[in-house]
N, C-alpha and C positions, 0 to 999 in steps of 0.2 A: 380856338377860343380867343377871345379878341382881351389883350389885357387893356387893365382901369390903371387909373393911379391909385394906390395903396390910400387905404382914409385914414384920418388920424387915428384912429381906434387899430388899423394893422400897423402902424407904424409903433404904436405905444407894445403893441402883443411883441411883436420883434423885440423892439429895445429891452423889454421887462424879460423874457427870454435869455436875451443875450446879457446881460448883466445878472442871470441866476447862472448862466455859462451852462446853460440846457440847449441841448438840440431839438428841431421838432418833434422826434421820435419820443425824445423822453419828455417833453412836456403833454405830450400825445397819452403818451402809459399816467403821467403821475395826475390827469388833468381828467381823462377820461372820454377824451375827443381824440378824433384821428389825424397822423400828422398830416393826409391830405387834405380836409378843413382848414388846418392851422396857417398851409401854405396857402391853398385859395385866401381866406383872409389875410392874409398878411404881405400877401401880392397885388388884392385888390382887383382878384377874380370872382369876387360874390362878399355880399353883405353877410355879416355875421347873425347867426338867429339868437333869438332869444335867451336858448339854453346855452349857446354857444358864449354868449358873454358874460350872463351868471356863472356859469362854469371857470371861468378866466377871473372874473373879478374874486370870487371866491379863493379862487387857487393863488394868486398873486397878494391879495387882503386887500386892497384898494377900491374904493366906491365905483361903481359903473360910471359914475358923469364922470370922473377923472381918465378914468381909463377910456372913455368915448372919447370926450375932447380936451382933456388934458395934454400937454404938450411934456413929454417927460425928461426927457435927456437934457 
C-alpha cells in the first residue's frame, strides 16, 4: 500500500487525539469507528467518508470545515 501525505483533516484527527492524550484504540471505542480507519486516515492511506468525519467532528465538538481545513496546533 503506497502511503499519501496525511491531509489536513488527518493531521487535525492526530493532534485533537493527542491533546485529549487518547490512543487510537480508545478514540476508536469512544468514537465508534475502528482504530484501523483512524490510522489510515490519519496516515493518509485513504480519504475519510462521510460518516467517518461526522463521527469525529461530533465526538471532538468542532464544525467539519474546521476540522477539514483548519490548521489546529
Amino acid at each position: 500500500m503506497l502511503r499519501k501525505e496525511p491531509t489536513q483533516f488527518g493531521i487535525n484527527v492526530r493532534y485533537l487525539r493527542e491533546q485529549y492524550g487518547m490512543t487510537r484504540q480508545e478514540l476508536a471505542e469512544d468514537s465508534g469507528l475502528s482504530a484501523s480507519t483512524l490510522n489510515f486516515v490519519e496516515n493518509g492511506y485513504t480519504k475519510p467518508s462521510h460518516d467517518t468525519i461526522l463521527s469525529l467532528s461530533d465526538y471532538f465538538e468542532i464544525s467539519i470545515d474546521h476540522l477539514m481545513r483548519g490548521e489546529l496546533d
